[in-house]
C-alpha positions as CSV (number, residue, x, y, z in Angstrom):
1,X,81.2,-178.5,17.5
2,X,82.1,-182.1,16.8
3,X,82.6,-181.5,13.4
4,X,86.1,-180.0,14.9
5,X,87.6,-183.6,15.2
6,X,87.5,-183.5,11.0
7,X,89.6,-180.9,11.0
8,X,92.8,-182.5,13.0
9,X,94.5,-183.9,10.9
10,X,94.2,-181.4,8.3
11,X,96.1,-179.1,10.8
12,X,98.5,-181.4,12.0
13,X,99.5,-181.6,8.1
14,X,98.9,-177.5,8.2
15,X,101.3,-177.0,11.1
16,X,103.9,-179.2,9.5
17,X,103.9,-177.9,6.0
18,X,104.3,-174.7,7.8
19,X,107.3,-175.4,10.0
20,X,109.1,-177.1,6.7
21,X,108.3,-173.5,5.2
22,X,109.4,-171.6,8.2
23,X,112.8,-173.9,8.8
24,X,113.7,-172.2,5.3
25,X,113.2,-169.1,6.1
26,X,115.1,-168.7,9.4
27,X,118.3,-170.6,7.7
28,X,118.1,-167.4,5.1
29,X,117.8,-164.8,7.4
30,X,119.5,-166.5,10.3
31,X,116.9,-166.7,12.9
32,X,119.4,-168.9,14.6
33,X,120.3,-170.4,17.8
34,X,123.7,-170.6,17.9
35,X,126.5,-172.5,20.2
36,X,126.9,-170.9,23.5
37,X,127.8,-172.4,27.2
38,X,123.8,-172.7,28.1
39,X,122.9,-174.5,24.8
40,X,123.1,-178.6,25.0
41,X,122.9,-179.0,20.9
42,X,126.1,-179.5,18.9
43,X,125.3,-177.5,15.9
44,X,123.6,-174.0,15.0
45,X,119.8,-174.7,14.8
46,X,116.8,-172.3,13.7
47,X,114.8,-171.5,16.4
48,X,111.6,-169.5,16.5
49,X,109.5,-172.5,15.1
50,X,106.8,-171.9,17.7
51,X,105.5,-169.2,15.5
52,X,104.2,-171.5,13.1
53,X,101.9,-173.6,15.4
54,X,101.3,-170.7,17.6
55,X,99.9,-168.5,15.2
56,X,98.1,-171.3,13.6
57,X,96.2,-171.7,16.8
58,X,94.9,-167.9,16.9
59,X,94.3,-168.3,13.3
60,X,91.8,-170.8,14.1
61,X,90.2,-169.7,17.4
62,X,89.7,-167.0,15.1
63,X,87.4,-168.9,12.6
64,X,85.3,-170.8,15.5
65,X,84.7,-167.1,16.7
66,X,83.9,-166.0,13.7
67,X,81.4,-168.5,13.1
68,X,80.0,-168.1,16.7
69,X,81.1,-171.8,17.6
70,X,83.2,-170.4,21.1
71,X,82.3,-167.2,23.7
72,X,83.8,-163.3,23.1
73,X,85.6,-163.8,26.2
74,X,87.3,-167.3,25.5
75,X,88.6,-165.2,21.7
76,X,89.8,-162.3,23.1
77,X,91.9,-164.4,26.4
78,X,93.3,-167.4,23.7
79,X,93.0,-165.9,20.2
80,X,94.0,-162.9,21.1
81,X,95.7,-163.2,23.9
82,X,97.6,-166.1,22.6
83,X,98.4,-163.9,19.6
84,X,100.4,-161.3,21.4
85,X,102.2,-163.7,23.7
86,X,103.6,-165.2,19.9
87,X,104.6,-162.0,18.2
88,X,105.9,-160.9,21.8
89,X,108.2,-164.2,21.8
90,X,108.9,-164.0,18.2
91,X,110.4,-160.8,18.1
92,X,112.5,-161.8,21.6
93,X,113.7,-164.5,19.4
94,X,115.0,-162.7,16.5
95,X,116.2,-159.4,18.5
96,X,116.4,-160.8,22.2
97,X,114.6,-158.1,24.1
98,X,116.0,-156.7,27.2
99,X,114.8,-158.2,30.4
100,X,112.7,-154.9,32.0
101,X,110.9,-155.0,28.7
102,X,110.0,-158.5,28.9
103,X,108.6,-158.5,32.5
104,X,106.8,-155.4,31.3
105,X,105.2,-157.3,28.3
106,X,104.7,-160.3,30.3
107,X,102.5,-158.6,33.3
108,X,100.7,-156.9,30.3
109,X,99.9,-160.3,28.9
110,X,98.9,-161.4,32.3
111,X,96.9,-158.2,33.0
112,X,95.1,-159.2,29.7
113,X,93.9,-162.5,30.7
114,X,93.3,-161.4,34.5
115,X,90.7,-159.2,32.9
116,X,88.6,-162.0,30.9
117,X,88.4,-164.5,34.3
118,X,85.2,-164.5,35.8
119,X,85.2,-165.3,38.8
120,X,83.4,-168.4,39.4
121,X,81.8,-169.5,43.0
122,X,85.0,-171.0,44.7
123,X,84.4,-171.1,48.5
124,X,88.1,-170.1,49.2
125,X,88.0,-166.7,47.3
126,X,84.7,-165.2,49.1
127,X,87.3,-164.8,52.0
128,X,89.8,-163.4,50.2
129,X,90.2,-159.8,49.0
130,X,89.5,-159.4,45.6
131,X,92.6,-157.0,44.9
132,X,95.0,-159.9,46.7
133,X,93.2,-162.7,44.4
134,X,93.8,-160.9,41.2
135,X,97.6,-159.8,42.1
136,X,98.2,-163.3,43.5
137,X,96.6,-164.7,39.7
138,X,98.7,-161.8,37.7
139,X,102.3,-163.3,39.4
140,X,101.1,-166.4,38.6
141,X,101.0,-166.0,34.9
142,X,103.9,-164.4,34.8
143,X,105.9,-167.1,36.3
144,X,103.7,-169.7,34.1
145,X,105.4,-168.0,30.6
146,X,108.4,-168.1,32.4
147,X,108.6,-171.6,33.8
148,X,107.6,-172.9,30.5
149,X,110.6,-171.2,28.9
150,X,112.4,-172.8,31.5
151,X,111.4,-176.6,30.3
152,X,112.3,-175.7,26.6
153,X,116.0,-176.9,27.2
154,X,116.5,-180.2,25.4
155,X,115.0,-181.5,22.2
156,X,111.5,-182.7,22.5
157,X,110.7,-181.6,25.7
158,X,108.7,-178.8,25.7
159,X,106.4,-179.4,23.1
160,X,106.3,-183.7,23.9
161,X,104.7,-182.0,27.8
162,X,102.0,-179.9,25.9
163,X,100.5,-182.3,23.8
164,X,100.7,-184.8,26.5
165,X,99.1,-181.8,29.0
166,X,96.9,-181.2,26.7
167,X,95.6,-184.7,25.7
168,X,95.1,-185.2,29.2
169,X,92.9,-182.3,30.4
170,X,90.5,-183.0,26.9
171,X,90.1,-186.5,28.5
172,X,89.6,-185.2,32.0
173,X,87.0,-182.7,30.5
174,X,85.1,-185.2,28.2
175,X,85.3,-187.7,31.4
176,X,83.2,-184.8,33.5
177,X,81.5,-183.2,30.6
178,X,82.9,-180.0,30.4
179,X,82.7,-176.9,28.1
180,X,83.1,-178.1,24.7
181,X,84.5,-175.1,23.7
182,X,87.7,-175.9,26.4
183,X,88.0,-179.8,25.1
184,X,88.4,-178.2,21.7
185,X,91.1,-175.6,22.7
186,X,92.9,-178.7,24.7
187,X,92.8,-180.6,21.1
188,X,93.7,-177.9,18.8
189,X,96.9,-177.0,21.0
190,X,97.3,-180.6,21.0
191,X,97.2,-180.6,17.0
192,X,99.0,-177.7,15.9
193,X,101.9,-178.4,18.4
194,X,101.7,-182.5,17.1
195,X,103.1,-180.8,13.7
196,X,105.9,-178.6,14.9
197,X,106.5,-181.9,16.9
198,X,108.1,-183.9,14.0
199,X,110.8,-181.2,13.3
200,X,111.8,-181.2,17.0
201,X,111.6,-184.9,18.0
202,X,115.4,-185.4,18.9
203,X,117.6,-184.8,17.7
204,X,115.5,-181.8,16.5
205,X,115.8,-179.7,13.5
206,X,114.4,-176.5,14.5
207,X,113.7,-175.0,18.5
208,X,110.4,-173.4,19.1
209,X,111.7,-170.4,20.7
210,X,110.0,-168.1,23.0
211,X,107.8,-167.7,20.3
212,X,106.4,-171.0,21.5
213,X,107.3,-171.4,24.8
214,X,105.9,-167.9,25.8
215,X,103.0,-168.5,24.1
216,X,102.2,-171.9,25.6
217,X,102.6,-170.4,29.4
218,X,100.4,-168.0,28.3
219,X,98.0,-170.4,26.9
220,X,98.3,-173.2,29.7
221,X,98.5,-170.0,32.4
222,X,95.2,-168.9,31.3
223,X,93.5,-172.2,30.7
224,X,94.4,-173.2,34.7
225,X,92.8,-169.9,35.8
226,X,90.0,-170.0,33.5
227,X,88.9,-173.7,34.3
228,X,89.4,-173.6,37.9
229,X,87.7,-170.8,38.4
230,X,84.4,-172.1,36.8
231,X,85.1,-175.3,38.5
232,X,86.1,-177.2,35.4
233,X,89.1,-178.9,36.6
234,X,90.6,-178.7,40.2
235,X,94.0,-176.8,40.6
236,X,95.0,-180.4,42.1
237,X,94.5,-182.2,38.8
238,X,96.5,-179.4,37.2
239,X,99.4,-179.8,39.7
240,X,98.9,-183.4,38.8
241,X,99.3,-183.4,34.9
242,X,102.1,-181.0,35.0
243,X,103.7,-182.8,37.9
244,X,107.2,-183.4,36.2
245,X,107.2,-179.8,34.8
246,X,106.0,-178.3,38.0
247,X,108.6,-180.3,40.4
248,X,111.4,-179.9,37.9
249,X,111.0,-176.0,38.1
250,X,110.0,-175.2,41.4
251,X,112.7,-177.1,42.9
252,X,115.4,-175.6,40.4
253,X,114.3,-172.3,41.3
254,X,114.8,-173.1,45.0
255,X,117.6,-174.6,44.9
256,X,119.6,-172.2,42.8
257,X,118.3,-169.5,45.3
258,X,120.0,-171.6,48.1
259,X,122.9,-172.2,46.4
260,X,124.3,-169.7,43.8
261,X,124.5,-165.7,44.9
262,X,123.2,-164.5,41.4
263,X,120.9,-167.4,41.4
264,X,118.4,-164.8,38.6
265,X,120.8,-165.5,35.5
266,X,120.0,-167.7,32.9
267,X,121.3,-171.1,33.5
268,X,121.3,-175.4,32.1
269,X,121.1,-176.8,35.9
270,X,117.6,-178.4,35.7
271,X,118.0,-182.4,36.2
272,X,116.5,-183.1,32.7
273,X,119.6,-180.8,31.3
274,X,121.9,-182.5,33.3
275,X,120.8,-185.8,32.7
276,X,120.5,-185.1,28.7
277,X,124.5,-184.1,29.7
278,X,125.3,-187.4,31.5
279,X,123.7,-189.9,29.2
280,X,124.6,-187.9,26.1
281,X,121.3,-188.5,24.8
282,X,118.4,-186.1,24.6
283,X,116.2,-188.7,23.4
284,X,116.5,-190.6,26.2
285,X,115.3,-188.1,29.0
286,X,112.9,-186.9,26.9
287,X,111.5,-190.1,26.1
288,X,111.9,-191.4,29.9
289,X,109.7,-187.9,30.5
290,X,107.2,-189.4,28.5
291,X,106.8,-193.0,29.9
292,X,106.6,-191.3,32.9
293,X,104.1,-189.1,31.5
294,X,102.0,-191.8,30.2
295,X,102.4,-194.3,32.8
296,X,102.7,-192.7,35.9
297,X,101.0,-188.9,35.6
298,X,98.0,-190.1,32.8
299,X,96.5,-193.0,35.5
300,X,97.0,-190.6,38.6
301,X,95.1,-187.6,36.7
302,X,91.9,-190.0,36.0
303,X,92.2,-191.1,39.5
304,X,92.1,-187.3,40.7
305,X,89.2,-187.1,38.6
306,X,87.0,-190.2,39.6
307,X,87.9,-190.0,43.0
308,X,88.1,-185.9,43.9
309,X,88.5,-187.1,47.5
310,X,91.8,-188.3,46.6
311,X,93.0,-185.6,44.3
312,X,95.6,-184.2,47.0
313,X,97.2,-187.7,47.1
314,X,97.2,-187.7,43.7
315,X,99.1,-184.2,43.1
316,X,101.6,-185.5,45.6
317,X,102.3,-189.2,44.4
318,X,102.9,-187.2,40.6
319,X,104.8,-184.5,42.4
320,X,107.4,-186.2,44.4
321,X,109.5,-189.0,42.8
322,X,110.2,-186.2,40.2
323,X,111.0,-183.8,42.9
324,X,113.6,-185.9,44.2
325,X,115.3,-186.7,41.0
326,X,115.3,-183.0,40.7
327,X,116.9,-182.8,43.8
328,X,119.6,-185.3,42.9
329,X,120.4,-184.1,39.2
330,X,119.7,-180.5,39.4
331,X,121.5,-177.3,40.7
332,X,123.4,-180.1,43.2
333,X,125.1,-182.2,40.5
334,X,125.7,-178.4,38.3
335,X,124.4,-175.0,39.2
336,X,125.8,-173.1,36.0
């Protein structure tokens, strides 16, 4: 399937072209976020661009499964799978679906990949019940499509993480000579998102939208269940790559559970939304998320990999310093 790396650029160019197109059509029929005490932008922006790369993706799982280059079960959990989670966030988007309905779509969408995982020979899980392992694995993809929502708060950041996540786990993956067929899923979310990425670079033209942002905690969700479970990556290299993502939320979510009584609402108190507030700059977190990215996270994920004995360390050293800069600049400094 090497013949795949001809055809990135063509859909980088694909997924831009497409956005431009799209941008165009949400200004005409108002797909647009508008000004409101959560939002951090200054003026009314279409949002919902995450259908472009997002559908673009299925489109071309699609095509390798048509032409027998990737497995039934890795179409029907990404293609397919992937497809849903879009129009799902798409239509949220344009007619903002009420909240039962979305956790009702959500564990349906996590039901859905649940029931492609093979369970692969992981010492831990012969001791656990299999009804516990599959509930524990359903929660966890609905808080994946929900905690990625939750990072899609300032310009850039959102889709800056995924091609950086994904990058990452390709070279992880090539480095241990893994499935092919999972290095070219890696590099295709890498591509189509690399498009929508030059719309939303700060100060960004257009939002993704839970059309992306549902769609890639789907995608990621089901990626992290799929390759640790056939012992493709360890869970500690995944907390490792995501580690600003996964302290950033986790510690959020505490927090405001600590701290404000209806601590479930929808809210700006992460420390990257705060900080974007404080420094009046949204390029400037973003991009310090990305330095940090690439030359704290990158290095300690390779290590994880080369040296599986010290893959704990590893999650930990990328976990913590943004854990406590969460801690300083999130619900603490504004809970709202």
């Amino acid at each position: 399937m090497y013949w795949f790396s001809y055809l990135i650029t063509p859909i980088v160019v694909c997924s831009g072209l497409g956005v431009f197109l799209y941008k165009k059509i949400a200004i005409q029929k108002e797909i647009i976020s508008n000004l409101n005490y959560r939002t951090l932008h200054e003026v009314p922006t279409p949002r919902g661009g995450g259908i472009v790369f997002s559908l673009l993706f299925s489109f071309t799982i699609f095509v390798l499964w048509h032409g027998d280059e990737i497995s039934d079960q890795v179409f029907y959990m990404f293609g397919l799978g992937g497809f849903v989670a879009t129009l799902f966030g798409f239509i949220d988007d344009v007619k903002n679906i009420k909240a039962k309905i979305k956790l009702a779509i959500q564990l349906f969408l996590g039901g859905w990949a649940v029931y492609w995982l093979e369970y692969g020979d992981l010492p831990l899980l012969e001791s656990i019940p299999f009804l516990i392992v599959t509930l524990v694995a359903l929660f966890f993809m609905v808080w994946m499509m929900n905690a990625y929502n939750f990072m899609d708060g300032i310009d850039g950041m959102a889709a800056s993480g995924a091609i950086f996540i994904s990058l990452t786990l390709a070279t992880v993956l090539f480095l241990t000579e893994g499935p092919v067929e999972i290095i070219t899923i890696f590099i295709l979310i890498a591509a189509t998102v690399s498009g929508f990425m030059f719309f939303n670079w700060p100060p960004a033209t257009i939002f993704m939208g839970d059309a992306g942002s549902v769609f890639l905690g789907y995608i990621f969700g089901s990626l992290l269940l799929f390759t640790v479970l056939n012992n493709d990556i360890s869970i500690w290299s995944w907390i490792t790559v995501f580690g600003y993502f996964f302290a950033d939320t986790t510690v959020t979510q505490i927090m405001r559970v600590i701290l404000v009584k209806k601590w479930y609402l929808a809210h700006r108190s992460h420390a990257y939304q705060n900080l974007a507030r404080i420094t009046g700059s949204h390029l400037k977190v973003t991009g310090a998320v990305i330095l940090y990215n690439i030359i704290w996270i990158f290095p300690l994920v390779v290590w994880s990999v080369l040296q599986p004995e010290m893959e704990v360390v590893a999650a930990i050293l990328a976990v913590a310093p943004a854990m406590i800069v969460t801690y300083k600049y999130g619900p603490l400094l504004s809970s709202s």
